[in-house]
N, C-alpha and C positions, 0 to 999 in steps of 0.2 A: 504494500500500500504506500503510495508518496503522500508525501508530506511534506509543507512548506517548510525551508531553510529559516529562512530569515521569519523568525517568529515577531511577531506585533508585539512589543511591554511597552502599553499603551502610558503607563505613569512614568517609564524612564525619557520617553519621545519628549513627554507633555517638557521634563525635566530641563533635558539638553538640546530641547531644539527651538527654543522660543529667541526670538531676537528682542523683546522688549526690552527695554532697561528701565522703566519706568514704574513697576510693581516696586511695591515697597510690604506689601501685608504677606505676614507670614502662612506658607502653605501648612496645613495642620494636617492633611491624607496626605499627600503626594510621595513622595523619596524624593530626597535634594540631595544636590552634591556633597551636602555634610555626613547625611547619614548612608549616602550610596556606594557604589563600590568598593565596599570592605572586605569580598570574599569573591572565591573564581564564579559563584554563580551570581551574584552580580554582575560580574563585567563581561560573561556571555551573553546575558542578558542585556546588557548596551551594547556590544558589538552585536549585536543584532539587530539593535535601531539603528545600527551603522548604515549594518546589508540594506535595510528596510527602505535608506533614500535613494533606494536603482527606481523605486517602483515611485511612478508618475499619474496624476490622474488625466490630464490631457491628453489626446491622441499625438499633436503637435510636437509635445514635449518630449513624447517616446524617439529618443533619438533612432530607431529604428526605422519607423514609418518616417520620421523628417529628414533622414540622411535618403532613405528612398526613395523619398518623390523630390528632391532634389538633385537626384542625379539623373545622367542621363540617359538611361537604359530604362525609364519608369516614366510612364505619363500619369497625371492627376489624376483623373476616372472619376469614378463614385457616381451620382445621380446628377440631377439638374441641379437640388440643392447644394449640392458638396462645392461650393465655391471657395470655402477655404484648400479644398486640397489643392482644385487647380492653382489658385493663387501661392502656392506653398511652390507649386511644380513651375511656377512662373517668376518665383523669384519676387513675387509684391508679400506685402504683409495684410493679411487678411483682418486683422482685429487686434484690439489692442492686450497686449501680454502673450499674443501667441505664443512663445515660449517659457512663459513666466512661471509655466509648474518647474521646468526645467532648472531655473535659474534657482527657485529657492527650496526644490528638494539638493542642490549642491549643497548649496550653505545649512540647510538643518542637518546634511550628514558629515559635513566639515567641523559644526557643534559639536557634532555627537562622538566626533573621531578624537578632537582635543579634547575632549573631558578622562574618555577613556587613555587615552595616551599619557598625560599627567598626573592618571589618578594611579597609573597601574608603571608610571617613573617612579612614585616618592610609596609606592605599597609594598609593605612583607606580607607575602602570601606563607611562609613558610611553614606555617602553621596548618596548613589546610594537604598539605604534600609530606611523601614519606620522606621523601630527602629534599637536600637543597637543589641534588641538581633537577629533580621534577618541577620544582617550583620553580628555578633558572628558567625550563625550558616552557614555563608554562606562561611567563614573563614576556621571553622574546617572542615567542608566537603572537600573543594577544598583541605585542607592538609591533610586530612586522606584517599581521591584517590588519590592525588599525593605521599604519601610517599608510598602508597600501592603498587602502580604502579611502581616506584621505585625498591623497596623489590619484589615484580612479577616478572621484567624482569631479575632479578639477579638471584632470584628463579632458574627460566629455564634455565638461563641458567649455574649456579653451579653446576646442575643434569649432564648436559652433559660434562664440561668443568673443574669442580672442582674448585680448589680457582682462584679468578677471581681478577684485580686490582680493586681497590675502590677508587672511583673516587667521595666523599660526597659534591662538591662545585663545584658555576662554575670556581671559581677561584683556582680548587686545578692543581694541578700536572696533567696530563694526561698522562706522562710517567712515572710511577711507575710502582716494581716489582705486579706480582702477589700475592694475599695477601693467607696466608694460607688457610684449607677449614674451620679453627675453627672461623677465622677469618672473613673469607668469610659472612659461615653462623649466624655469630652474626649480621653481617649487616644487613641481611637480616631479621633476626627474630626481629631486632630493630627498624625497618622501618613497619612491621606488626601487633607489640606491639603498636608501636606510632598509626596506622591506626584504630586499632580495640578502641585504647583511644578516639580517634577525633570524629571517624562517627558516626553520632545521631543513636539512637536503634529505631528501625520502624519491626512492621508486614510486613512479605516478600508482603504481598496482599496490601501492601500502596505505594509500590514503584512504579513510572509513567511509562508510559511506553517506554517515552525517553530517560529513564535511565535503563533500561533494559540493559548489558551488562558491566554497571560499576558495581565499587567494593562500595561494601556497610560490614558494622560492621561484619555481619555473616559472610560474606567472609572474612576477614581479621581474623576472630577467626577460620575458618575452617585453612585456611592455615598457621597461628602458627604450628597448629597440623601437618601438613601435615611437617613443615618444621622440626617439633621437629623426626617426625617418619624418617624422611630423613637421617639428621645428626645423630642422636645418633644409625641410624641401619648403616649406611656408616661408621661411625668411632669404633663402633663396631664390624662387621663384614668383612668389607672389610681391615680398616687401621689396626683392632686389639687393637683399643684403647680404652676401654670400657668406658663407660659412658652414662648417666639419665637423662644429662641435656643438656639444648639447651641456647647456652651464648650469650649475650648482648652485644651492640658491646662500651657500655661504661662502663662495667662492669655488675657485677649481671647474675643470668639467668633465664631461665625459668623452670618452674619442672614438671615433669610428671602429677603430682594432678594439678596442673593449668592450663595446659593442656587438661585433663580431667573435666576441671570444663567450659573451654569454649564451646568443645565440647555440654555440659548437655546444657549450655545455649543456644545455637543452637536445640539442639533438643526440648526443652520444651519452648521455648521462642521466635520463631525466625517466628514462622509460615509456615515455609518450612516443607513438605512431601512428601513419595512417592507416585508416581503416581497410579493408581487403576492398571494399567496394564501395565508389564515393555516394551511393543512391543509398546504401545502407545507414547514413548519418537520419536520415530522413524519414518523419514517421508514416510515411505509406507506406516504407516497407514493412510494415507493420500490420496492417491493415485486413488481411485477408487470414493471417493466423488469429486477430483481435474477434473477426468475426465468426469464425468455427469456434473462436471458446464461446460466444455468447449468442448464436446463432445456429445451432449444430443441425438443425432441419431446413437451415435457409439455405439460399443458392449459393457457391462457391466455383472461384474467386471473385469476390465484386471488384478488384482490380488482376482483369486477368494478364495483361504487361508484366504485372509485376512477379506474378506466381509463375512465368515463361522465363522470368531472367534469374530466377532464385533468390530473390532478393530476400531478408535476413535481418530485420529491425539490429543495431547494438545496442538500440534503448538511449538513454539520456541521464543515467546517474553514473557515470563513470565509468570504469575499468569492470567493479564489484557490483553492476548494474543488476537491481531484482527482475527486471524486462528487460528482454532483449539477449542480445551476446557478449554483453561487454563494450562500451565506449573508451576506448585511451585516444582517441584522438581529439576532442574536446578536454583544451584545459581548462579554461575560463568559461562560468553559463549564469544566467540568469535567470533562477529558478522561480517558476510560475507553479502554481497547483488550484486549491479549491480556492472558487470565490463566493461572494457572495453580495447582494445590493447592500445590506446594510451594513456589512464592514468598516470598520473604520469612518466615521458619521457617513456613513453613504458613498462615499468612493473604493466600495471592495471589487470593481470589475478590476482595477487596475492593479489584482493579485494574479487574472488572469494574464495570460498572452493575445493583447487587441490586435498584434499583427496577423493573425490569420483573417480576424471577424474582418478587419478595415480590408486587408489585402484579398480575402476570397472573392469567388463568379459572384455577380451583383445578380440578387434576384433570380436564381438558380438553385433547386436542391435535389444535386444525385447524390447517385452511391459512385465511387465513394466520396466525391466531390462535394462537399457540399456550400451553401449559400453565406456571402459575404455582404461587403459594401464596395465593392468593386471599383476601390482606390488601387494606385499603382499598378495599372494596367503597363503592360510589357511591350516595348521599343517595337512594331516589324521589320523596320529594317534591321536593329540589331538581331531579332532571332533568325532572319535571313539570312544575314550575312555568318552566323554560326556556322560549323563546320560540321556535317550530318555524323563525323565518321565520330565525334566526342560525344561518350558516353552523357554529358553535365548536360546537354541541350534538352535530352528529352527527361533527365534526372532532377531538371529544373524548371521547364516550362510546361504548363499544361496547355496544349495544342487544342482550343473548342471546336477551330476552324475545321478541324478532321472528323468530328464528327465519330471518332475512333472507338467502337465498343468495346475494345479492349484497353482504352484508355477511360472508361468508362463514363465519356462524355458522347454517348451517341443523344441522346436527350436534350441536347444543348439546343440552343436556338438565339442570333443576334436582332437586336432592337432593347437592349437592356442596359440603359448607361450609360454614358459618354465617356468619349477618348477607349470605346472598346476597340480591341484590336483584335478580340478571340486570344488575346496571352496572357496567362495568369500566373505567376510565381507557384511551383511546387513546392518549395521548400515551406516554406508557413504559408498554411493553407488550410481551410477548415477540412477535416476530414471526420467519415462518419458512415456506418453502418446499421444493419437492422438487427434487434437484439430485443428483450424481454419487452424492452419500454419503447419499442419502436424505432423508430430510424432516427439514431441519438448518436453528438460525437463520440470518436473512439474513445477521447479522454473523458468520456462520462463514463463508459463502461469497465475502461482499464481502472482507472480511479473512482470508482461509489461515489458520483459525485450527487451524492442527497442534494447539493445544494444548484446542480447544476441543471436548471432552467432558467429562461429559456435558454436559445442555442447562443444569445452573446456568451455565457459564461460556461461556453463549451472549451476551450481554448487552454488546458494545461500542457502545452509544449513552451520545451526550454528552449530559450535565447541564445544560441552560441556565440558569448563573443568573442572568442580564441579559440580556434582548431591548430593542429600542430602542422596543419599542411602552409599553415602562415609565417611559422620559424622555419621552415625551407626555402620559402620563398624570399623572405627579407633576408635570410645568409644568400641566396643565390643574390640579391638586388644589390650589398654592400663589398659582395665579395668579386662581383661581376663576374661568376662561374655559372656553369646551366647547372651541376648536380642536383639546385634543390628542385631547380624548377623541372627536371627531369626526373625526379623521385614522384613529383606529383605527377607527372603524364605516365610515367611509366604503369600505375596504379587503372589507368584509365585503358591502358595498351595503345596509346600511341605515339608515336613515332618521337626520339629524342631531336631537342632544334639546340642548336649553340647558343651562347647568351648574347643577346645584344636589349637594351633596353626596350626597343618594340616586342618582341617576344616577352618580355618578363612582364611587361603591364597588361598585353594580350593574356596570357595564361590569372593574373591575376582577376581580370575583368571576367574571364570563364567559370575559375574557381568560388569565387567569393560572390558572382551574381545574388543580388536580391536578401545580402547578410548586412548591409548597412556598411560597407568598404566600400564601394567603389567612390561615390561622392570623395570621400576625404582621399582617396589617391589620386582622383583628377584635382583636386586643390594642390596638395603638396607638391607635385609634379608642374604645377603650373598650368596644366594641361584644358582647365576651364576658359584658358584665355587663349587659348593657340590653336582651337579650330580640332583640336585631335579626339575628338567627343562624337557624339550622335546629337548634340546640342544644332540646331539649326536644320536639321535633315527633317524633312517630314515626314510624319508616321501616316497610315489611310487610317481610319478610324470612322466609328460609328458612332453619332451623337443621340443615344435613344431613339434610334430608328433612323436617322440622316446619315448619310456616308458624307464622308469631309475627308481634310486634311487638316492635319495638328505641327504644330513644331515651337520649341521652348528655343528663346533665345536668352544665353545666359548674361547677367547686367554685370559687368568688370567692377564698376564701381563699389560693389560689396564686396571685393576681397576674399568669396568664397565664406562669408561672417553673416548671420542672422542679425534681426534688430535685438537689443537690451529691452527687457520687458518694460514700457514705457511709464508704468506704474514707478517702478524699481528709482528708474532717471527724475520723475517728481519728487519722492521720499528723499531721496538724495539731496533737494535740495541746488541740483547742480554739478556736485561732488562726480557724478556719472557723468562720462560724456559719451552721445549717442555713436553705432559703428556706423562707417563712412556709407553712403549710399541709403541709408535709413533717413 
């Protein structure tokens, strides 16, 4: 049975995540920082309001869905009404704070990361562990997630936002300017330095499976990397400011060769690899075993594609996964499970995963396809332009156009939603079978979800935001060698290519389609201003019954950067200054 990671302690949140400073009357329920973190179950207990700020109540805010319909392989979609998405997919700002869940679930987990960071510097746990060195190791751990998590939410949100205020204490300033992005990101790479120091070194196959979803060593050395390719291809290509290094936020930096040396440690040390089969990351292939267990008189396969190619769910908790065969090739996820409407005052949809609901066929409910809001409809020319002989094309896109009952979209029919192209993201995508309770998502049935009605709150799949096929590729991009990038084609059976950087951003754009990467490689790369996009090509499309043509022209003036939630820039006072093209 899964279970959500990141549990709610609705009184530690109330605790460390308030920005008020103007309360003065004493809390008489609540736990305060006086009486909190005195023992390790405490402060799992707030490192889990840590985890708890990935989860967004806006759709906008999910950087998922906003790095997706921002890039350029995804048009806006949805209905007549869905004007915020085109506007997302167009580069305008549709309403005011669009982003604004984004901005300040950062800072209540940045709260929640210094309290626990300070409280568990100046604590003896000793007492609570048989020896010192447990409680040592029990020490560095909780600081090498907490600063990680930390470094994480700033992470995500510097990509979209750029220099962000740095807020390193509970007691610092909270009204400070915005800090530069040099500055920014030293923070960041400071806080992931200090993480990948802390966290004990463990074979990916040892980690429990209750910890499935936190950050551990390898993650924290992957995303150095990820943060060094960020900064030095942003301030190289975007700002024009050339530079190798990635800086420290108290001096010193980090260097390409060390960078490359964490990477090798991850690949040769870490026990992480790819999966035997890249469709197998993916829970269709799930989907026809999910239905003989809850279905055993119904028809089989209802994806019959997939029962032709043997396809082999490895599930989504890990290595030690209860479904499936074992995941080691997801290091990093974002674990979703039961939700419910009144969670958390009313915002518990955003326990589930909205990227299937917003991304799935609008207005559509097969087996095993089932019915979305039919946002981020799919490029045609880029899935033309696809190479038929790559396994990822049809492991990733669902084809309605075919009509294919063994794609098990022969039921399909267009006239339903704008910017339809007949392409819909595989990878997160509502799926769903016929079982006790009727034709209900898979993750109703794998997971007892009592709670799960209707079909929005169908949606318990994991977020991957680190696969290990992405430290192959960013050692193949710093090291300008093909091995990694040929470890990932090899996987697929096709053909090895030499490294040149055309081929490595091509392979990247195939692998990682429709995971919320491709956007921030066309930014770092420069590549949103240089025409080397599907940015300006028009797609054919169907506007709720009209045939058209569609095409997103990207505005240079924003720098590849979202507006500051406009709210945020008032309260400030000033103190914010808005991003350029906003």
């Amino acid at each position: 049975m899964k279970r959500i990671i990141y549990t709610m302690v609705v009184g530690v949140m109330v605790l460390i995540s308030s920005c008020d400073d103007h309360l003065n009357t004493d809390n008489l329920y609540e736990k305060n920082l006086d009486t909190f973190y005195r023992n390790p179950t405490d402060i799992e207990e707030a490192m889990n309001g840590v985890y708890n700020a990935l989860f967004v109540t806006s759709p906008h805010s999910n950087e998922h869905v906003a790095a997706n319909l921002m890039s350029d392989v995804m048009l806006g979609g949805g209905g007549p009404d869905d004007k915020s998405a085109k506007d997302v997919d167009r580069f305008l700002d549709p309403q005011e704070d669009t982003y604004g869940d984004l901005w300040k679930e950062t800072y209540n987990g940045v709260s929640r990361a210094n309290a626990v960071i300070e409280s568990v510097l100046e604590g003896d746990f000793s007492q609570y562990f048989e020896t010192a060195a447990e409680a040592e190791e029990f020490k560095n751990n909780t600081l090498g997630e907490a600063y990680f998590m930390r470094g994480f939410l700033m992470f995500r949100a510097a990509r979209f936002f750029g220099g962000m205020p740095i807020i390193p204490t509970t007691d610092a300033d909270r009204m400070v300017a915005r800090s530069t992005l040099s500055e920014t990101w030293a923070f960041i790479a400071s806080d992931f330095q200090a993480a990948a120091d802390l966290l004990p070194e463990k074979n990916s196959g040892d980690y429990t499976l209750d910890t499935y979803g936190h950050a551990n060593v390898w993650v924290a050395k992957a995303y150095i990397a990820r943060a060094y390719l960020f900064y030095t291809g942003y301030m190289t290509n975007i700002e024009k400011q050339a530079t190798d290094a990635l800086p420290l936020y108290d001096g010193g930096s980090i260097s390409k060769a060390e960078v490359i040396t964490h990477l090798e440690d991850i690949r040769d040390r870490s026990g992480y690899a790819l999966a035997g089969d890249f469709r197998n990351l993916w829970p269709y292939a799930h989907v026809n075993q999910n239905a003989r267990d809850f279905d055993p008189e119904g028809t089989h396969p209802v994806l019959p594609w997939a029962e032709a190619e043997g396809l082999e769910w490895v599930g989504q908790d890990g290595p030690n996964s209860t479904i499936g065969t074992g995941n080691n090739e997801v290091m990093f996820a974002m674990r979703f499970g039961l939700g419910d409407w009144g969670f958390d005052n009313g915002t518990g949809q955003k326990f589930n995963n909205r990227v299937p609901l917003f991304f799935g066929i609008r207005d559509h409910s097969m087996v095993p396809f089932g019915q979305g809001w039919g946002w981020g409809t799919v490029h045609n020319v880029f899935y033309d332009t696809w190479p038929e002989e790559d396994p990822r094309k049809v492991g990733s896109v669902i084809d309605l156009n075919s009509k294919d009952a063994d794609q098990g979209v022969d039921g399909w029919g267009i006239g339903k939603g704008d910017h339809n192209t007949g392409l819909v993201n595989k990878k997160y995508t509502t799926i769903q079978h016929n079982g006790a309770d009727g034709v209900k998502g898979m993750f109703y049935y794998l997971f007892n979800m009592v709670h799960g009605d209707p079909m929005q709150l169908w949606a318990a799949q994991d977020f991957y935001y680190l696969r290990f096929s992405d430290v192959l590729l960013m050692h193949s991009e710093l090291t300008e060698t093909n091995a990694g990038i040929n470890a990932v084609r090899g996987r697929l059976g096709l053909d090895p290519v030499d490294y040149n950087i055309d081929n490595l951003k091509t392979e990247r754009m195939y692998e990682f389609a429709f995971e919320g990467v491709r956007w921030f490689d066309l930014v770092r790369w420069g590549d949103v201003e240089t025409g080397k996009n599907y940015f300006g090509v028009e797609a054919n499309v169907n506007n709720s019954g009209v045939d058209a043509s569609y095409s997103v022209s990207y505005r240079n003036e924003t720098k590849g950067l979202v507006p500051i939630p406009e709210s945020e820039v008032r309260l400030s006072n000033g103190v914010y200054e808005a991003n350029p093209g906003w």
